[in-house]
N, C-alpha and C positions, 0 to 999 in steps of 0.2 A: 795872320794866324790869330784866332780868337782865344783867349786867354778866361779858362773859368774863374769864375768866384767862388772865394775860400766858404768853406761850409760852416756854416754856425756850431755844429759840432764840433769843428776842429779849432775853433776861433775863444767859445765858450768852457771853460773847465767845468761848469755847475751843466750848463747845460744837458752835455756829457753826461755826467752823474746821471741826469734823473734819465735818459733815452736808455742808457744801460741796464737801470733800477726798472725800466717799465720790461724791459726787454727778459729781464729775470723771472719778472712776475709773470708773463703771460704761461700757458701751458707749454710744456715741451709735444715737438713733434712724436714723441713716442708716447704721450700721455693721452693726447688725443685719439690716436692708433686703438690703446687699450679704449679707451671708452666707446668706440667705435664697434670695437670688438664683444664688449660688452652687451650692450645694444643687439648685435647680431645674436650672441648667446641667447639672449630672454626671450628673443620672438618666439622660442621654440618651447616656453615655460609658458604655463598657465596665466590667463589675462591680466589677472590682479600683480601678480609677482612681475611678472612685465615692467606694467607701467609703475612699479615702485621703483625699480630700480631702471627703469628708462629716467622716472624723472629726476631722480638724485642723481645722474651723470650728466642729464640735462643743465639739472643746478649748478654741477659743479661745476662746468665748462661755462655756462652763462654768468658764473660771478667771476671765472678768469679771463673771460671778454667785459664784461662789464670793468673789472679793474684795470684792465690793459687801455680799453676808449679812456677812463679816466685820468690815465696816469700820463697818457700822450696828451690831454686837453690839459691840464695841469703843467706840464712840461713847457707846453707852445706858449701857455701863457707866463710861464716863470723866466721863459728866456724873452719874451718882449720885455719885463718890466724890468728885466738887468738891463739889456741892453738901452734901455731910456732913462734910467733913474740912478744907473752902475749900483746898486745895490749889493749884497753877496747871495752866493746862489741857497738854493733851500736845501736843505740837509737830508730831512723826514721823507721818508719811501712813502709816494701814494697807497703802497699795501698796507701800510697801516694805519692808516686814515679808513680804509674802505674795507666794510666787513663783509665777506661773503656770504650769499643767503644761500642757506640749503633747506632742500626738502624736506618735510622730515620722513622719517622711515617708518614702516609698519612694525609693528612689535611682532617676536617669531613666532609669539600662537596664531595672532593672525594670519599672516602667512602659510602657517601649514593648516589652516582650515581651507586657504583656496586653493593646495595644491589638490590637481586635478588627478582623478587616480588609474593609473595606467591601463591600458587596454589589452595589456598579456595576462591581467591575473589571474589566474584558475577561478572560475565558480566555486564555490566554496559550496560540497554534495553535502543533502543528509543521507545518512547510513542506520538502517532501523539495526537494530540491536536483533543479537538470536534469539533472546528470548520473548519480543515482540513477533520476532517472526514465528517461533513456537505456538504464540496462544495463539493467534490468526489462523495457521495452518488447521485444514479440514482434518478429521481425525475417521481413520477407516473403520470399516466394520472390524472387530477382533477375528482374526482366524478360528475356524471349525478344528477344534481337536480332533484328532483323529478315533479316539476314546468315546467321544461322544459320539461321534457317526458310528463308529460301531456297535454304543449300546443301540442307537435307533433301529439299525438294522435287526440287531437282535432281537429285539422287540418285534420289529415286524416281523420279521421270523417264525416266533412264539406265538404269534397272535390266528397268522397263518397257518402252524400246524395243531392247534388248538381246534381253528374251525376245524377243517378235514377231518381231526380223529372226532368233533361232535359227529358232524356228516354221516361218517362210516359205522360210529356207534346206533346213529337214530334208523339208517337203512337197516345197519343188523338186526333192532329189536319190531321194526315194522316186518323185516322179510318172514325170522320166526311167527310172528302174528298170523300172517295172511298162512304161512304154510298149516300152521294147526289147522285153521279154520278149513282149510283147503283138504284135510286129511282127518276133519270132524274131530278133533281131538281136541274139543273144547275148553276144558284146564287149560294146557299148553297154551291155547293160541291167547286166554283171559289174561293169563302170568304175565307174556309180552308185552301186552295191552297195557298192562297194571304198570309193570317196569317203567314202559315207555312216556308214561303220563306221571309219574315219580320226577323219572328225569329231563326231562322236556316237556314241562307242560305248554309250554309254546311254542314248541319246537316244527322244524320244516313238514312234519307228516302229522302235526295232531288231527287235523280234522279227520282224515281216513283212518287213524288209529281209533275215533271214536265210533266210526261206520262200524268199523271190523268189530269194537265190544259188542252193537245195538245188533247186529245181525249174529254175535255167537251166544249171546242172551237168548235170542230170539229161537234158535237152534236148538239151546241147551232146554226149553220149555220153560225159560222164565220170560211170559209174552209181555207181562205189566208192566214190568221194570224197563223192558224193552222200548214198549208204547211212549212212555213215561220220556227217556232217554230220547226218542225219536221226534217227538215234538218240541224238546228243549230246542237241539239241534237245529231242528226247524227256524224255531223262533230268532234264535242266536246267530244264523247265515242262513237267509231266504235266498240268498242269490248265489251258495254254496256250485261249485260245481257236481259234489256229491248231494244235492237236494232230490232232484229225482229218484235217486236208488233208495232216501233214507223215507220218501214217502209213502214208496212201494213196502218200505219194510215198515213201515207205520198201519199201511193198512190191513196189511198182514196180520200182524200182532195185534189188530183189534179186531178183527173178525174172527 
């Protein structure tokens, strides 16, 4: 039956100490978990926030391996030189001999300059104002009073029964004309004549009202005045429809 040998641990009292001492310093199993867990956290944050605090967990975990290798190399060698020289063991925790190097951290402004900005946030609309929409707005024609359309109409109305009652008056005083002449009642038909060229001197029947004078002139034995009259006529509408009759009676009254 083979019989182990006793362990330097259990043989050593300093030794002891410092395997305990390293054993304290390293991270606990639940420290590394968190850091772990941290890590996972930040892949899910913006790049720069990441690797800040990826590296500062990095760090932290790398200086409590770094003290844990140092304090086991320290230890291996504090229990050879008892064990050869019987010396007494060392007191001093390699944790405090060995300083932890950490990262250093971003300052919070910077940080929230790289935090990345989410992809739910509403657009942010512009909204014109009513009164912007006001001045832009085309602007109608103003509505036709009803007032106004009815003076037009009136107007044209007025303007309407105005010509007609000229019309009927200038027939009236032409029809009187022609019937004297027509019933030799020379006055009578002159008077017409005279009215007619009062009040219409340009009116729809002047040239025939002036046939009708130059022939009841001619009638009545003033042949010169007639002559006179019929040649004006002449001169004044050569292309009269009444030129014929008024030459006939031109030559009339001078013969």
């Amino acid at each position: 039956m083979t019989i182990e040998p006793t362990r330097l641990v259990h043989e050593d009292p300093g030794f002891a100490h410092l395997v305990a001492a390293s054993e304290e310093d390293g991270p606990t199993p639940a420290q590394v978990d968190e850091a772990v867990s941290l890590a996972k956290r930040m892949a899910s944050a913006s790049r720069p926030r990441w690797w800040q605090w990826f590296g500062a967990g990095t760090a932290i975990v790398g200086a409590s391996m770094f003290g844990l290798i140092a304090a086991s190399s320290i230890s291996s060698g504090s229990g050879t030189a008892n064990n050869a020289e019987g010396t007494a063991p060392l007191a001093a925790s390699p944790a405090s001999t060995v300083a932890p190097v950490v990262a250093p951290v971003a300052e919070p402004s910077a940080m929230a300059d790289c935090v990345v900005p989410s992809a739910e946030e509403p657009p942010v609309l512009a909204v014109a104002s009513a009164s912007a929409i006001r001045a832009v707005a085309p602007r109608g024609r103003p509505p036709t009073s009803k007032a106004s359309a009815d003076r037009h109409e009136n107007a044209r109305g007025a303007s309407a029964g105005a010509e007609r009652s000229t019309f009927d008056e200038e027939l009236g005083l032409l029809s009187a004309a022609r019937a004297g002449l027509a019933a030799n009642d020379i006055p009578a038909s002159l008077r017409a004549v005279e009215r007619y060229q009062t009040r219409f001197p340009s009116g729809l029947f002047a040239e025939e009202i002036e046939v009708i004078r130059i022939e009841a002139l001619s009638n009545s034995g003033e042949r010169a005045r007639a002559f006179a009259l019929a040649e004006r006529f002449l001169a004044d509408n050569p292309s009269s429809a009444y030129a014929a009759r008024v030459r006939s009676l031109a030559q009339r009254t001078r013969d």
